[in-house]
mmCIF entry with sequence, helices, sheets and N, C-alpha, C, O atoms, coordinates in Angstrom:
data_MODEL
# 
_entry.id   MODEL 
# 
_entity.id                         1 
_entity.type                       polymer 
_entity.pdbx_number_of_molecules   1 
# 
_entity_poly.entity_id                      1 
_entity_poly.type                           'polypeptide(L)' 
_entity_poly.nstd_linkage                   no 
_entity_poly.nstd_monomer                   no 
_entity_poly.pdbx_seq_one_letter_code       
;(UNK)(UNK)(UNK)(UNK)(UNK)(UNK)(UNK)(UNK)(UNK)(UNK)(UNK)(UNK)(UNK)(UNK)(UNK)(UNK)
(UNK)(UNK)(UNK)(UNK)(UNK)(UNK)(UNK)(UNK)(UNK)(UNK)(UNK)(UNK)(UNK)(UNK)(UNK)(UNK)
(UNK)(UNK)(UNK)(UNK)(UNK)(UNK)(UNK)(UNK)(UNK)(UNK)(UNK)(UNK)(UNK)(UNK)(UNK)(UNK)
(UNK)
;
_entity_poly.pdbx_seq_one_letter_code_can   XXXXXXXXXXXXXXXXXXXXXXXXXXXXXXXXXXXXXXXXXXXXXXXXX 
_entity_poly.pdbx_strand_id                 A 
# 
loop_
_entity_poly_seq.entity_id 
_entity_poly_seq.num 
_entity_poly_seq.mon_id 
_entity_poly_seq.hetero 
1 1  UNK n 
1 2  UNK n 
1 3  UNK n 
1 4  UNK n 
1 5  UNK n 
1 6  UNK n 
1 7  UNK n 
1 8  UNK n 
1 9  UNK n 
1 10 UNK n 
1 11 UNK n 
1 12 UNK n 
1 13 UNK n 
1 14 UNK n 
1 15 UNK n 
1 16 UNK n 
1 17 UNK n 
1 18 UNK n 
1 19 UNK n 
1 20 UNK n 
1 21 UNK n 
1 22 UNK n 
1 23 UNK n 
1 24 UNK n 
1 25 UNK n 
1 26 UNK n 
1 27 UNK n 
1 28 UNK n 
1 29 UNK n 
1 30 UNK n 
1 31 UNK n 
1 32 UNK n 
1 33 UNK n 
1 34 UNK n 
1 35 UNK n 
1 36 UNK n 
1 37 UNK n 
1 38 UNK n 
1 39 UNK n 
1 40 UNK n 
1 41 UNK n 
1 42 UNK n 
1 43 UNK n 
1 44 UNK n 
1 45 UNK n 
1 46 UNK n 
1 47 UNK n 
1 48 UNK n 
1 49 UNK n 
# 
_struct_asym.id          A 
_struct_asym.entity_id   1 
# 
_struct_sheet.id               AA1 
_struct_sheet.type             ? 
_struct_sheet.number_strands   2 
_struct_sheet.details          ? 
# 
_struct_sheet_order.sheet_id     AA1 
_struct_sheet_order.range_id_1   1 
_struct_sheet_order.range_id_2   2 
_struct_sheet_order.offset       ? 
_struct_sheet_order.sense        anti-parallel 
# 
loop_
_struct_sheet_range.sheet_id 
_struct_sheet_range.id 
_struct_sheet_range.beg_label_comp_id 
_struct_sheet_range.beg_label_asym_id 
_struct_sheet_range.beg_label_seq_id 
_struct_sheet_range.pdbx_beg_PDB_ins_code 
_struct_sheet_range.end_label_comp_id 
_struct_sheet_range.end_label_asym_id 
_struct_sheet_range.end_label_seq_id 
_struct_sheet_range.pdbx_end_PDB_ins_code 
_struct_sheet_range.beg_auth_comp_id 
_struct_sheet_range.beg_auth_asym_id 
_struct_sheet_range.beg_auth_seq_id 
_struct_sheet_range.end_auth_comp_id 
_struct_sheet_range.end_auth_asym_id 
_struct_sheet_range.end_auth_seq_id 
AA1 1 UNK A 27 ? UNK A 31 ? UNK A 27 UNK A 31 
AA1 2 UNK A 38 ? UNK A 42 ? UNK A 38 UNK A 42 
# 
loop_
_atom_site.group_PDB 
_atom_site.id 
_atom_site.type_symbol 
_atom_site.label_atom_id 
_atom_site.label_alt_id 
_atom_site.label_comp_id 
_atom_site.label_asym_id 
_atom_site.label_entity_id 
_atom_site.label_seq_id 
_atom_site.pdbx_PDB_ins_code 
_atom_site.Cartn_x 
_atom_site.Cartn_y 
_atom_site.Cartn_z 
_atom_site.occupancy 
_atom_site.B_iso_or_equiv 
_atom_site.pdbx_formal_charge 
_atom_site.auth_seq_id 
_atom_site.auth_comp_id 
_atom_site.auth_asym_id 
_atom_site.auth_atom_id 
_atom_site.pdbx_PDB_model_num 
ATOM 1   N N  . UNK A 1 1  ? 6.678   7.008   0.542   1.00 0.00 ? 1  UNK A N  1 
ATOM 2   C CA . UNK A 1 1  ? 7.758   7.512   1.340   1.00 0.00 ? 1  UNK A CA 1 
ATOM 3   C C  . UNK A 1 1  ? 8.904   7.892   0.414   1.00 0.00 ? 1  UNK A C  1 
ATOM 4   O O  . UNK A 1 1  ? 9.203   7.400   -0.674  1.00 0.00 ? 1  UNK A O  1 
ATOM 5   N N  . UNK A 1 2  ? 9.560   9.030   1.199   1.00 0.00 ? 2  UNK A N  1 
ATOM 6   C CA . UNK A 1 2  ? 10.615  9.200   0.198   1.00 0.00 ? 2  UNK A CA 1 
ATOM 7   C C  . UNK A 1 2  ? 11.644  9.889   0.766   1.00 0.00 ? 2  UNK A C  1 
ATOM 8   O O  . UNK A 1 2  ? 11.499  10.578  1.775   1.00 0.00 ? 2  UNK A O  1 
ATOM 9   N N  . UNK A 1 3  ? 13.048  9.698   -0.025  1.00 0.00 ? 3  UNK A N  1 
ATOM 10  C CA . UNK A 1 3  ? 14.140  10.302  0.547   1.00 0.00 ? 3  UNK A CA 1 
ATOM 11  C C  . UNK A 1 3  ? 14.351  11.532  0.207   1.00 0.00 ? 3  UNK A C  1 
ATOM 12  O O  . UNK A 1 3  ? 14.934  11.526  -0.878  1.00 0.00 ? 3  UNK A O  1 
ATOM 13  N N  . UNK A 1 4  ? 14.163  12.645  0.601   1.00 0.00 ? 4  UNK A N  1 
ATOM 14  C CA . UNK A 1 4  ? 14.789  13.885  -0.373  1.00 0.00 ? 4  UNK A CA 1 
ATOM 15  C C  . UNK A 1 4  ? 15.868  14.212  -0.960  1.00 0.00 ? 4  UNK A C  1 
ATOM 16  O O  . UNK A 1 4  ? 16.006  14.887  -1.980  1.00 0.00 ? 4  UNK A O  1 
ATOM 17  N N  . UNK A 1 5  ? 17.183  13.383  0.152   1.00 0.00 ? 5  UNK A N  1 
ATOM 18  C CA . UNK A 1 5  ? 18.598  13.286  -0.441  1.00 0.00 ? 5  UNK A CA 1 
ATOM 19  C C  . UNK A 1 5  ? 18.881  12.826  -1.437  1.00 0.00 ? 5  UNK A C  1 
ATOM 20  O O  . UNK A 1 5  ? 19.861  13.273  -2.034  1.00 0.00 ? 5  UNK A O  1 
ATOM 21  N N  . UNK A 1 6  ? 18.234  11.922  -1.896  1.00 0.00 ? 6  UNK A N  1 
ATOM 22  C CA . UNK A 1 6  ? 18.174  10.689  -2.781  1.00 0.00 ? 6  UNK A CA 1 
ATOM 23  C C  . UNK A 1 6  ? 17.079  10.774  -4.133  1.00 0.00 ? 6  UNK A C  1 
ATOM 24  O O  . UNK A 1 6  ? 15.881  10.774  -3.852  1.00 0.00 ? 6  UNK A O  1 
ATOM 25  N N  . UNK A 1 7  ? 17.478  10.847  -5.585  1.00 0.00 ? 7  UNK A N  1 
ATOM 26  C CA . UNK A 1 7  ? 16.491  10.490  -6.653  1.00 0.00 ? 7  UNK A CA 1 
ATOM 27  C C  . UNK A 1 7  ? 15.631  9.440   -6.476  1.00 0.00 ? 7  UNK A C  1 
ATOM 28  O O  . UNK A 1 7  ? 16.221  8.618   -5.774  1.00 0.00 ? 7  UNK A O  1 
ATOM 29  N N  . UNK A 1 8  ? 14.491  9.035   -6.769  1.00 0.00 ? 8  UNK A N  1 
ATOM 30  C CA . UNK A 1 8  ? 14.466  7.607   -7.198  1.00 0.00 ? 8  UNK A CA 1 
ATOM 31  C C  . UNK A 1 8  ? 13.929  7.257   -8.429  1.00 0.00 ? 8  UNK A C  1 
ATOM 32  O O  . UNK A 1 8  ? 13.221  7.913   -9.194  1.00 0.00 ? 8  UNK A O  1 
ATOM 33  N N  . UNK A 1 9  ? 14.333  6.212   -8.504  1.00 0.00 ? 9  UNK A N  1 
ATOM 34  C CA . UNK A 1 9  ? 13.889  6.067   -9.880  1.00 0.00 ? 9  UNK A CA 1 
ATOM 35  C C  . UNK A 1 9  ? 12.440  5.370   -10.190 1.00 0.00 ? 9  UNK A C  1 
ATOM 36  O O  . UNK A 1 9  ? 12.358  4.242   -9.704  1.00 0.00 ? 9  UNK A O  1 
ATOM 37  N N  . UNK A 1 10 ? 11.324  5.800   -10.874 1.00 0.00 ? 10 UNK A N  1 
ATOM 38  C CA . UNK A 1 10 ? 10.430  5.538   -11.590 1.00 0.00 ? 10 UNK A CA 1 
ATOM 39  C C  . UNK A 1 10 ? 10.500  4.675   -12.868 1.00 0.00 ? 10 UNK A C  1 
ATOM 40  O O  . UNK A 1 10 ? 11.363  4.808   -13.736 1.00 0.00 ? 10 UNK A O  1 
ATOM 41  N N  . UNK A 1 11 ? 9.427   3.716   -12.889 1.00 0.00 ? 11 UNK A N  1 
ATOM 42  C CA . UNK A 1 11 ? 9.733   2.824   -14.281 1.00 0.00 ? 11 UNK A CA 1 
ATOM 43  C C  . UNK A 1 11 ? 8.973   3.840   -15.210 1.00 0.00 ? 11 UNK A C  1 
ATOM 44  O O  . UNK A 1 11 ? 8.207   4.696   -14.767 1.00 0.00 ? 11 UNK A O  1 
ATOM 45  N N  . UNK A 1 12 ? 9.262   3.661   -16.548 1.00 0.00 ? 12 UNK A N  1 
ATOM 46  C CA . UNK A 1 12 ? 8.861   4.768   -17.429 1.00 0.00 ? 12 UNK A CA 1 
ATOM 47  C C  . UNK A 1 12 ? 7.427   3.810   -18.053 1.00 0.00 ? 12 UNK A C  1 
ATOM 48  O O  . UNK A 1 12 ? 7.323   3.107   -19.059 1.00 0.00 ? 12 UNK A O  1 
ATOM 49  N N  . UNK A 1 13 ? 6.620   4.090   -17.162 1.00 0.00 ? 13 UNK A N  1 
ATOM 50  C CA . UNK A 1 13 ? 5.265   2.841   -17.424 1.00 0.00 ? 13 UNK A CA 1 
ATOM 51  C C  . UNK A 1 13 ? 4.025   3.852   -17.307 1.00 0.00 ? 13 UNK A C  1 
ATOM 52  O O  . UNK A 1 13 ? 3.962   4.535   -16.285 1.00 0.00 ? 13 UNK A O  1 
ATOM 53  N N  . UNK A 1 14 ? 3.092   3.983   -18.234 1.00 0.00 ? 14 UNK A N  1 
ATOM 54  C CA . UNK A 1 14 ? 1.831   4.753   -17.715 1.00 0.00 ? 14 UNK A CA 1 
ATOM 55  C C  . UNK A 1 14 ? 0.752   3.041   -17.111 1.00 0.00 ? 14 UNK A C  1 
ATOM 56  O O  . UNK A 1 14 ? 0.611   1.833   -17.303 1.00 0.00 ? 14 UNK A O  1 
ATOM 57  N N  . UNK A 1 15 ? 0.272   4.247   -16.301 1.00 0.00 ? 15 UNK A N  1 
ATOM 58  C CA . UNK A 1 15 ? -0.243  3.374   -15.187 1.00 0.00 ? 15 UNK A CA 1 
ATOM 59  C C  . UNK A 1 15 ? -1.507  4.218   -14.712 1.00 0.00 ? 15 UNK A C  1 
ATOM 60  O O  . UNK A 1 15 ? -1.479  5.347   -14.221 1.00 0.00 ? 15 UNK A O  1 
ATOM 61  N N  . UNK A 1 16 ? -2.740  3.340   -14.994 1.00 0.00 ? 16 UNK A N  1 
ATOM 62  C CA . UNK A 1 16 ? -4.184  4.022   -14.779 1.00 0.00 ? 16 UNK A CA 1 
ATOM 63  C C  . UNK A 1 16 ? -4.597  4.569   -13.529 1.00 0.00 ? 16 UNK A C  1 
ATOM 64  O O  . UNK A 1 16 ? -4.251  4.039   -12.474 1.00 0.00 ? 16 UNK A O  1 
ATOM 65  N N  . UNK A 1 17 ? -5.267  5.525   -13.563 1.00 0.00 ? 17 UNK A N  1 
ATOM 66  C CA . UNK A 1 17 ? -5.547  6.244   -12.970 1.00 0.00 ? 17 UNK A CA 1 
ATOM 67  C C  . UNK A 1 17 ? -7.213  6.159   -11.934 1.00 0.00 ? 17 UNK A C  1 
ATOM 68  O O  . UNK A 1 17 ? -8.256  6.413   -12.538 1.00 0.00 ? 17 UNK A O  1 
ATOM 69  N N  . UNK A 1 18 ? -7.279  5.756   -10.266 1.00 0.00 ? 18 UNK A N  1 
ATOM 70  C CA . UNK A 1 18 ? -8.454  4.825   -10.185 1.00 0.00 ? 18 UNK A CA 1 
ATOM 71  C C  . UNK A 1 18 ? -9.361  6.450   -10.566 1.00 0.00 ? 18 UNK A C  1 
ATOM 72  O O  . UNK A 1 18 ? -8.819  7.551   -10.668 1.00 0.00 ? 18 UNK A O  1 
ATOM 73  N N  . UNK A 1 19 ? -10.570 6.201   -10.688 1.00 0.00 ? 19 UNK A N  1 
ATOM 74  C CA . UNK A 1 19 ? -11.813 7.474   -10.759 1.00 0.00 ? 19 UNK A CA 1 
ATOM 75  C C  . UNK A 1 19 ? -12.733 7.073   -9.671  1.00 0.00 ? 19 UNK A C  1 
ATOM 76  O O  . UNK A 1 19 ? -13.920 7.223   -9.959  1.00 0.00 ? 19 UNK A O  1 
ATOM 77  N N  . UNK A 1 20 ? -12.476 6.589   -8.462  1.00 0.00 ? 20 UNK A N  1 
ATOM 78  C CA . UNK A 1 20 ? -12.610 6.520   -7.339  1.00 0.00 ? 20 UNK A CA 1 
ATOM 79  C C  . UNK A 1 20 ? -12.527 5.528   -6.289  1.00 0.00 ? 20 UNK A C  1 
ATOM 80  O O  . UNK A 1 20 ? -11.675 4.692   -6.590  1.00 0.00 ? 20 UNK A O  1 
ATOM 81  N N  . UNK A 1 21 ? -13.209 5.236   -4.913  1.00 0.00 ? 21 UNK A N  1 
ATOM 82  C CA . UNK A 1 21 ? -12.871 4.282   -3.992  1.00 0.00 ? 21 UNK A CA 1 
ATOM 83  C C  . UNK A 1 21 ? -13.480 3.001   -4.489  1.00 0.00 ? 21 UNK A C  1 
ATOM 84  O O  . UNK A 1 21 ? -14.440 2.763   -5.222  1.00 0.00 ? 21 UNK A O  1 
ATOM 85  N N  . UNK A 1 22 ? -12.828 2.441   -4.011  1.00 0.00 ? 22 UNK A N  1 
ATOM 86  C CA . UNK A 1 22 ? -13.881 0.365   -4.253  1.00 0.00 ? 22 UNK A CA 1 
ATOM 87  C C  . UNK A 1 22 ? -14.612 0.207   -3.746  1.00 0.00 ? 22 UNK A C  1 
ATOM 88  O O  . UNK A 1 22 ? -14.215 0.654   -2.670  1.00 0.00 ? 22 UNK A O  1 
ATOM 89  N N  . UNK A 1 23 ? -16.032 -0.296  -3.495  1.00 0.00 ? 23 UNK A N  1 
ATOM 90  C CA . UNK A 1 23 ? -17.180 -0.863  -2.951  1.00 0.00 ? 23 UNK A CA 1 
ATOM 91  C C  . UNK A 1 23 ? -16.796 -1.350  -1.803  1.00 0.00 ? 23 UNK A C  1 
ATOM 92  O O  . UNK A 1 23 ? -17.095 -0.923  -0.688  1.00 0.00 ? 23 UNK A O  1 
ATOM 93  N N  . UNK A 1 24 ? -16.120 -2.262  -2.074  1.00 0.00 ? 24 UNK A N  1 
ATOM 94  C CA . UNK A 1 24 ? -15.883 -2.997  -1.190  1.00 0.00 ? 24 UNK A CA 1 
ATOM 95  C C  . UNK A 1 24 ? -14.222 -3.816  -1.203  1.00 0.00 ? 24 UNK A C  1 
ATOM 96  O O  . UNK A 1 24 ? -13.987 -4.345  -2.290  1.00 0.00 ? 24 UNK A O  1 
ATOM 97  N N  . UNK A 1 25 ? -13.334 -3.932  -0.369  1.00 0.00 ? 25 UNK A N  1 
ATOM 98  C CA . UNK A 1 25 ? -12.374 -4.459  -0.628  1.00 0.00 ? 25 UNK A CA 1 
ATOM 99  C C  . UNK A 1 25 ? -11.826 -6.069  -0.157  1.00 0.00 ? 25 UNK A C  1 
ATOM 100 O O  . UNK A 1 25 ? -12.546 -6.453  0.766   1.00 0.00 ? 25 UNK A O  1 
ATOM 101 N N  . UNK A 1 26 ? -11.276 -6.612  -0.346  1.00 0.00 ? 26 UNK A N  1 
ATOM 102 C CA . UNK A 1 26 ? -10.910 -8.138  -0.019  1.00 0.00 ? 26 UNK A CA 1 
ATOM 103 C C  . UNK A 1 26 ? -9.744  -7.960  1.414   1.00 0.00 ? 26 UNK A C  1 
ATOM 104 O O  . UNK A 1 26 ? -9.471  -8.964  2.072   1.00 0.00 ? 26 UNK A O  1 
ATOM 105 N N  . UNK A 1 27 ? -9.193  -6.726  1.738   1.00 0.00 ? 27 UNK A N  1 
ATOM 106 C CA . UNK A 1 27 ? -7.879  -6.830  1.939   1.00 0.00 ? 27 UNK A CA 1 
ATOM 107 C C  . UNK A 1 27 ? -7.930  -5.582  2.779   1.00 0.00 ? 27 UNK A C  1 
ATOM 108 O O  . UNK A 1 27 ? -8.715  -4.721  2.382   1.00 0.00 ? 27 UNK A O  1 
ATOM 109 N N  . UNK A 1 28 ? -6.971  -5.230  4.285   1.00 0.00 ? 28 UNK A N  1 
ATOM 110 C CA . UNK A 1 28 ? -7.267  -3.845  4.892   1.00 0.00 ? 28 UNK A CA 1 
ATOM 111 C C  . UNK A 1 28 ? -5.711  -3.643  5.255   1.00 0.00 ? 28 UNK A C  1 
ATOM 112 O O  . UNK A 1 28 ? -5.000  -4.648  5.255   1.00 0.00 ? 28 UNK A O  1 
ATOM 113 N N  . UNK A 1 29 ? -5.229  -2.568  5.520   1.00 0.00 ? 29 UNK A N  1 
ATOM 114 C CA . UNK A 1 29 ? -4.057  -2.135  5.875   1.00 0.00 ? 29 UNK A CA 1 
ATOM 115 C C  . UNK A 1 29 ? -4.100  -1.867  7.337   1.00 0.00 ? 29 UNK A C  1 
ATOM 116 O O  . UNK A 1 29 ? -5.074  -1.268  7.793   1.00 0.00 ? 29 UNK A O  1 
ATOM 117 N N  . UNK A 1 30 ? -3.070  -2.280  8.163   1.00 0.00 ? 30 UNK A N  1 
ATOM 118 C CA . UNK A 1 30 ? -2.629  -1.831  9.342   1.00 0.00 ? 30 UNK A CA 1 
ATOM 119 C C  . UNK A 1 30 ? -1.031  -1.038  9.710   1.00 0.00 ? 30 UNK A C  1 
ATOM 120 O O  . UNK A 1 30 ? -0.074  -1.618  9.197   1.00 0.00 ? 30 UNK A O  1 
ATOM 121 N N  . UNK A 1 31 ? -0.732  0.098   10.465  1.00 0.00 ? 31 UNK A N  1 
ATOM 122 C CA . UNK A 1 31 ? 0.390   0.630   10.257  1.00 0.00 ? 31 UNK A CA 1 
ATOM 123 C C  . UNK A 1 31 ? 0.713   0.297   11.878  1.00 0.00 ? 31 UNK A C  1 
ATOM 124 O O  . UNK A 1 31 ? -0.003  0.619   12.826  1.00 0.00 ? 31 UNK A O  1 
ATOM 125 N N  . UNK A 1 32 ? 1.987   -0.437  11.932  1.00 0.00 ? 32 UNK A N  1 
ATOM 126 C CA . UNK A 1 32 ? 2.934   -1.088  12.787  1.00 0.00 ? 32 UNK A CA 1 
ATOM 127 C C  . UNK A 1 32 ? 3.893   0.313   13.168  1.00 0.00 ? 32 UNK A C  1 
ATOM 128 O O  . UNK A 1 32 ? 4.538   0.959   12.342  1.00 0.00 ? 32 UNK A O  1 
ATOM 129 N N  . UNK A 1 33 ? 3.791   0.617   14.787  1.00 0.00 ? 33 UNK A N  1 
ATOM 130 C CA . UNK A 1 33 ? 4.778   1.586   15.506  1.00 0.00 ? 33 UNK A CA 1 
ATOM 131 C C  . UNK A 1 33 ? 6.159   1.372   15.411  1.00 0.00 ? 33 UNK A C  1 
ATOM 132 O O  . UNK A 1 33 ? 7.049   2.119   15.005  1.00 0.00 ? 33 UNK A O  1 
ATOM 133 N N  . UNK A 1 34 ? 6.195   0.165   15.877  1.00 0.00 ? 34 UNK A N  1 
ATOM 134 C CA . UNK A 1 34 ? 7.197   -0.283  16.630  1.00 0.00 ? 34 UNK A CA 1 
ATOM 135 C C  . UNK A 1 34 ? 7.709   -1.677  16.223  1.00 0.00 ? 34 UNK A C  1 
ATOM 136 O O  . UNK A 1 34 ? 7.827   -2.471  17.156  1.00 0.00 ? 34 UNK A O  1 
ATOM 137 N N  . UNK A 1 35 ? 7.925   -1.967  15.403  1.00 0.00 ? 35 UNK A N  1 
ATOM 138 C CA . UNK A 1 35 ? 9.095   -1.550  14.409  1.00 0.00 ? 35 UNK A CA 1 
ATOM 139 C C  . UNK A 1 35 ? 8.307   -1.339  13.503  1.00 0.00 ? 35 UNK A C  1 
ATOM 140 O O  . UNK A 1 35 ? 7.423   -2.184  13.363  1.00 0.00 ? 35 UNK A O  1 
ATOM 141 N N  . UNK A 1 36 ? 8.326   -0.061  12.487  1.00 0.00 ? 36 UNK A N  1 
ATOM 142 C CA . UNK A 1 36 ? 7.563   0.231   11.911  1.00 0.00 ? 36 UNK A CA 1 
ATOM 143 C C  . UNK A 1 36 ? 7.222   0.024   10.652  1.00 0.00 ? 36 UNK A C  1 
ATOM 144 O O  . UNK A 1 36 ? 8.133   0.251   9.855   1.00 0.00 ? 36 UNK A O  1 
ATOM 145 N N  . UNK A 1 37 ? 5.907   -0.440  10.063  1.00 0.00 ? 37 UNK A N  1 
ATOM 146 C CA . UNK A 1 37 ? 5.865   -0.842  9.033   1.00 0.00 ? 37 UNK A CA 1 
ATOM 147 C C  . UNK A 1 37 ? 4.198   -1.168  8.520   1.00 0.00 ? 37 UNK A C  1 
ATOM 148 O O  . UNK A 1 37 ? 3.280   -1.577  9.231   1.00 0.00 ? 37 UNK A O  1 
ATOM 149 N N  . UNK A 1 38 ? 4.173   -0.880  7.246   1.00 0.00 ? 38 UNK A N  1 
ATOM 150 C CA . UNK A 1 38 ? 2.473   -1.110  6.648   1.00 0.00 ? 38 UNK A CA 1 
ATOM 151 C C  . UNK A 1 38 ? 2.084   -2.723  6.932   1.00 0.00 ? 38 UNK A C  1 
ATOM 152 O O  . UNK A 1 38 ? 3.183   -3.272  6.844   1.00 0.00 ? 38 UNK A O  1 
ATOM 153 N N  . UNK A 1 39 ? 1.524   -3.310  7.098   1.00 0.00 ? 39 UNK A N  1 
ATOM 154 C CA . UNK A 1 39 ? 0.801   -4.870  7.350   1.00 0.00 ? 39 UNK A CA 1 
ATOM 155 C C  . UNK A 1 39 ? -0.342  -5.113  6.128   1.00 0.00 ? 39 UNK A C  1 
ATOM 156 O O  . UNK A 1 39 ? -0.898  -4.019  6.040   1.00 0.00 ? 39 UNK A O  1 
ATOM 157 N N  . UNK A 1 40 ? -0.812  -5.815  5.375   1.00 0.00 ? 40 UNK A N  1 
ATOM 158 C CA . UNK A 1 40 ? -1.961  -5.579  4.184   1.00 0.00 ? 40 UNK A CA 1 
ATOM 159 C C  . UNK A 1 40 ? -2.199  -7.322  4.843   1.00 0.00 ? 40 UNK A C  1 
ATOM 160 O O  . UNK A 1 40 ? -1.287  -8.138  4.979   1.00 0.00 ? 40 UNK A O  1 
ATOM 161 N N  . UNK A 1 41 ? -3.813  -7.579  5.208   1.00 0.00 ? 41 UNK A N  1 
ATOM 162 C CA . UNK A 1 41 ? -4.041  -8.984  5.715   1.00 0.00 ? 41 UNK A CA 1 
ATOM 163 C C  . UNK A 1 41 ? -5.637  -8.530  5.045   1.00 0.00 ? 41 UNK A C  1 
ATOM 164 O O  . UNK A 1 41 ? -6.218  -7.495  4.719   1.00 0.00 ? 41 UNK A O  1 
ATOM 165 N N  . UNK A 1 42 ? -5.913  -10.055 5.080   1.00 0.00 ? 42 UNK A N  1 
ATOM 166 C CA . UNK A 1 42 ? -7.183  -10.390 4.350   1.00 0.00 ? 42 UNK A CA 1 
ATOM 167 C C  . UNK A 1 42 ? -8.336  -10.260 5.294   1.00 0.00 ? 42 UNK A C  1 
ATOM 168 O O  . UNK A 1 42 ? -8.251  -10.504 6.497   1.00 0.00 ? 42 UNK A O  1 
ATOM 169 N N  . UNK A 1 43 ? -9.613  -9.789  4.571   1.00 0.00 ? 43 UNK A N  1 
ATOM 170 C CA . UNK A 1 43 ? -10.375 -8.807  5.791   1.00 0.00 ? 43 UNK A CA 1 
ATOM 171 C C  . UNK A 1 43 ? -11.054 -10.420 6.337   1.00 0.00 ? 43 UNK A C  1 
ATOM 172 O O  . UNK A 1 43 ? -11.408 -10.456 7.516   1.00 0.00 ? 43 UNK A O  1 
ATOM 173 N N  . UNK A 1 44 ? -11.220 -11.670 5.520   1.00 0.00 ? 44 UNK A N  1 
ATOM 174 C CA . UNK A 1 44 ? -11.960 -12.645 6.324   1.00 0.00 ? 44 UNK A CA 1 
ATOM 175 C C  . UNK A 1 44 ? -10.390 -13.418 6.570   1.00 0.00 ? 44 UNK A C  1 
ATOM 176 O O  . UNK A 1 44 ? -9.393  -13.451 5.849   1.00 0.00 ? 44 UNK A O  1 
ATOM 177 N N  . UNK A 1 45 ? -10.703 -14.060 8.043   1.00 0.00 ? 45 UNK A N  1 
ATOM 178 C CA . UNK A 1 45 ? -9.852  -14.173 8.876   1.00 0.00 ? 45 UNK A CA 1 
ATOM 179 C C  . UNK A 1 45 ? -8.172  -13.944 9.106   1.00 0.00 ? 45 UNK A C  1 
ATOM 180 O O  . UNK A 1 45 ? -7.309  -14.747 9.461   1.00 0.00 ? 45 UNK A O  1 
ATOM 181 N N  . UNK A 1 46 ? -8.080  -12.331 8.710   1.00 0.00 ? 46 UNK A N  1 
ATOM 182 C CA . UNK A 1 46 ? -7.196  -11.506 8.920   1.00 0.00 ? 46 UNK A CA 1 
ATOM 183 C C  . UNK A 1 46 ? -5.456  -12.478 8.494   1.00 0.00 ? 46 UNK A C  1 
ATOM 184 O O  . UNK A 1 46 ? -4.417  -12.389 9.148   1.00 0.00 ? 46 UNK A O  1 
ATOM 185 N N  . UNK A 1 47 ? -5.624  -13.099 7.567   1.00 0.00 ? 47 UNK A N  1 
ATOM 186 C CA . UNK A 1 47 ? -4.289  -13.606 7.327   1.00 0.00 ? 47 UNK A CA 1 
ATOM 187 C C  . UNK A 1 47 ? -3.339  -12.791 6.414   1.00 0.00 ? 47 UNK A C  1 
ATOM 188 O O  . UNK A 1 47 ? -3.620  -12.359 5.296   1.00 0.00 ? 47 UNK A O  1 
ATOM 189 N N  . UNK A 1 48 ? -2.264  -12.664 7.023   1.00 0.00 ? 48 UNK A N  1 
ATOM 190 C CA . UNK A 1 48 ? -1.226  -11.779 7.141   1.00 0.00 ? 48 UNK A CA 1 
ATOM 191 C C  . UNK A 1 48 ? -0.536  -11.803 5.138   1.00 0.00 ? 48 UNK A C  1 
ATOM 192 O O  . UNK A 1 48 ? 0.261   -12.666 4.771   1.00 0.00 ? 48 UNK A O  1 
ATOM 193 N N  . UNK A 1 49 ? -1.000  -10.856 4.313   1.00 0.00 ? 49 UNK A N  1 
ATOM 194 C CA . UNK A 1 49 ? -0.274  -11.008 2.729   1.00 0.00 ? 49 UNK A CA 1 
ATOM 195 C C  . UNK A 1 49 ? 1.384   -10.573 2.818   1.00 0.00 ? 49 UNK A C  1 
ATOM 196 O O  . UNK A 1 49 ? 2.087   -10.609 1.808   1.00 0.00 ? 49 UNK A O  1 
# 
């Protein structure tokens, strides 16, 4: 997300690049409406990171 009004600042860090998706992951994302916001919970018994 980003502001257009607004710079932001980047750390001056190289940072790898994936060369594709994961097999399989530990962890799933959910996106919240109302009040809005990303959720990241653990895929065995969905506890909230």
């Amino acid at each position: 997300m980003r502001d257009p009004a607004r710079p932001r600042y980047e750390v001056p860090l190289d940072t790898p690049r994936p060369s594709g998706r994961a097999a399989s992951t530990l962890y799933g994302l959910r996106v919240n409406q109302d009040p809005f916001g990303l959720v990241v919970c653990r895929q065995r018994g969905g506890t909230v990171l």
